[in-house]
N, C-alpha and C positions, 0 to 999 in steps of 0.2 A: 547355751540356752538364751532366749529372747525374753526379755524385761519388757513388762509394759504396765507402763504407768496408766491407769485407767481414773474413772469416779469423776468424767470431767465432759460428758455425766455420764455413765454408767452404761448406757446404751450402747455409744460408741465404740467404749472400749470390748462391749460385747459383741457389740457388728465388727469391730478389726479384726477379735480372735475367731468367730466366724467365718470370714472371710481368708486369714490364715489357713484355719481347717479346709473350708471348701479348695482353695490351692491346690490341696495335698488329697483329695478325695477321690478313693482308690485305691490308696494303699491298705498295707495291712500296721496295725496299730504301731506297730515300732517304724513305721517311715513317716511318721508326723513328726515336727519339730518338736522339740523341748521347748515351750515357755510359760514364763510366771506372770500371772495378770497381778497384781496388784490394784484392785479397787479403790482408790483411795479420794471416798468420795465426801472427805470432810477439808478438802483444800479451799480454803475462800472463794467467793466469785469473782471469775476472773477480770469481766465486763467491767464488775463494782469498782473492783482493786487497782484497773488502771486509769478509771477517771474517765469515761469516755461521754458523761451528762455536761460534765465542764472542759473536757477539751484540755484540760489541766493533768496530761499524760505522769503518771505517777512516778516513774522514775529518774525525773528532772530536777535539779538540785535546786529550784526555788521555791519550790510550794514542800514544806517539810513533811504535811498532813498526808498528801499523797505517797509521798517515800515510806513512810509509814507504814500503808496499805501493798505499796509494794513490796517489801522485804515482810513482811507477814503473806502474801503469795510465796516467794521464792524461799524462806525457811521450811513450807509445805513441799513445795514441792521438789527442794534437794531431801527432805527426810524420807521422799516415797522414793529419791533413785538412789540412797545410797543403802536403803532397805533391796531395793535389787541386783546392786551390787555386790553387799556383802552374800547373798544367796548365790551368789555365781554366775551370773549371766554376764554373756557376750558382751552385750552393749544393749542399749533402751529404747523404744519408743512411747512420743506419748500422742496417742490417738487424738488429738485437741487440737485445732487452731490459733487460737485463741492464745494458749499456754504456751507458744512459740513465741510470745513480746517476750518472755523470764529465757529465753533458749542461750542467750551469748552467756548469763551467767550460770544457768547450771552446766554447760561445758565447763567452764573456766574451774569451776567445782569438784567436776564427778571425773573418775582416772577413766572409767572404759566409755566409749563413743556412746554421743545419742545422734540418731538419724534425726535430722532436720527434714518433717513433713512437705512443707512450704515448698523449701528448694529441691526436695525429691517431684513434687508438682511441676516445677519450673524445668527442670531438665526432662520430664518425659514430655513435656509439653515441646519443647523444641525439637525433638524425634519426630514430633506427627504434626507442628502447626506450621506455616512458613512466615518469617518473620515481617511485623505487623499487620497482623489477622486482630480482628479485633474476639476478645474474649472476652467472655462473662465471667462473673464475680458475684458468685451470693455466700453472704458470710454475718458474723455476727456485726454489731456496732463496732465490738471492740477490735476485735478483726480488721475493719476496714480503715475504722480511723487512727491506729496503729501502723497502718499501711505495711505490713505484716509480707502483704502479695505484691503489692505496688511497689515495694525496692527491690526487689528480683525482676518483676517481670517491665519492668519503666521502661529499659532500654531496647527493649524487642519487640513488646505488643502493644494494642491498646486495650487498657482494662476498662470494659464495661460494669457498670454497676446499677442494680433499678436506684428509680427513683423516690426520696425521702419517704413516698407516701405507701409505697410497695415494698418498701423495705419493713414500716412499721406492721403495715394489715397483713403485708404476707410473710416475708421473708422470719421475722421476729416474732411473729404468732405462728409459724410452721415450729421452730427451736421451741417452744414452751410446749408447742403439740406433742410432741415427740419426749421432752424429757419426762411430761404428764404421763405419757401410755398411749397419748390420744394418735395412733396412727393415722385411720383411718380420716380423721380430721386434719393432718397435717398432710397428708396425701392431696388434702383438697386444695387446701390454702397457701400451696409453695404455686399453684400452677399460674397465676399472674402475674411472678416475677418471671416464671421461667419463659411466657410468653411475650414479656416486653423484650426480655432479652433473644428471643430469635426474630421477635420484629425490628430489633436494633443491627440485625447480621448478624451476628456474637457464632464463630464457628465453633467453638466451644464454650461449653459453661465447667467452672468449676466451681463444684458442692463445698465453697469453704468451710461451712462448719459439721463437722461429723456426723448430728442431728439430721443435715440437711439430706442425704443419700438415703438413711432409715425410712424416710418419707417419700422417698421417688420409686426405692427399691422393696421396699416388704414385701409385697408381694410378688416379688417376680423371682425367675429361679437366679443364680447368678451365672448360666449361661446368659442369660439376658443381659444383664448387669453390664458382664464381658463387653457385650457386645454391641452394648449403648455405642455410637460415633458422636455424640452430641458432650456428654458428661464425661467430666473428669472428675472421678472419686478420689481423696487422697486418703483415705483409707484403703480401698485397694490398691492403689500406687503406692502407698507403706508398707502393703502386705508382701508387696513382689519384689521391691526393694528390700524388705526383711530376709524374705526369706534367701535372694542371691548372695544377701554380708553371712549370711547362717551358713551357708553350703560350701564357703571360701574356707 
């Protein structure tokens, strides 16, 4: 059974097991996978908790305040994977970007694997990009100043990111569109980051934050989706990487 830590926001983890289902769309109801979403959407925020107003990254052993905020993150969220643990599942994902700064200690934690989103991104990315393509990067603050994508991919690509001011009007008001309901508005307002970033080359864009695909994709079928050449989702690239560690 596939464990997933969701409520980070809610959405997400909605569009993953969607996108899970659609996978598997076809069959007859006993060829879908087994998994437990766990919603657990009372974990702190994550942006908040690692400090990214002050740059004063939380899990650094000189600002105590911030360690604080980080270990009140990572007691949330080892209670949500050892709650799918003890239910039986294979091993975890969690639909989040973001939630991937806390990833080296809930391994070091939890006895069955969790898929690392991020470097599931970075290896199919090396399948289809040739190395130093410049690539886009839309993601949270904390995301990016966490550098989450930046030490995976440093050595091979160049990551493109917009700029301060298309990060705040667009990129960061698309993320609050989407956890709001506000689709249809968030549809609108990611479309200026995604255009500086095809006028910058960027062979690809990756939707760092999970919010961010909700917004590109709602309305399309996920044959479409599929078959975007531009967008790399790591919600779908979780999904298919999920489901190949499910089938082993």
């Amino acid at each position: 059974m596939i464990g997933i830590l969701g409520g980070m926001g809610t959405q997400a983890g909605l569009d993953f097991c969607n996108k899970l289902a659609m996978l598997n769309r076809g069959k007859v109801d006993q060829g879908y996978p087994l998994f437990m979403l766990y919603n657990k959407s009372n974990i702190p925020g994550r942006p908040e908790s690692i400090g990214v107003q002050t740059g004063k990254f939380s899990n650094k052993p000189e600002d105590a305040k911030n360690i604080t905020k980080y270990n009140k993150v990572l007691k949330s969220l080892l209670e949500g994977c050892r709650s799918l643990e003890r239910s039986g599942c294979k091993f975890i994902v969690i639909p989040c970007n973001t939630a991937h700064y806390w990833y080296e200690d809930l391994k070091k934690n939890i006895r069955i694997p969790i898929i690392n989103m991020p470097k599931e991104v970075f290896l199919h990315t090396k399948k289809i990009c040739k190395k130093n393509s410049k690539i886009g990067l839309l993601a949270t603050e904390g995301t990016l100043k966490t550098k989450i994508y930046e030490k995976l991919f440093k050595n091979d690509y160049n990551l493109i990111r917009p700029m301060h001011n298309l990060q705040i009007k667009s990129v960061n008001r698309t993320i609050k569109h989407v956890k709001m309901g506000n689709i249809k508005l968030a549809e609108k307002s990611i479309k200026p980051a995604i255009n500086y970033l095809i006028k910058n080359n960027c062979k690809k864009i990756i939707l760092g934050c999970t919010e961010i695909p909700i917004a590109i994709f709602a309305f399309k079928s996920l044959k479409n989706v599929k078959m975007s050449k531009l967008y790399l989702d790591p919600n779908l690239i979780l999904a298919n990487s999920s489901m190949a560690k499910y089938k082993k």
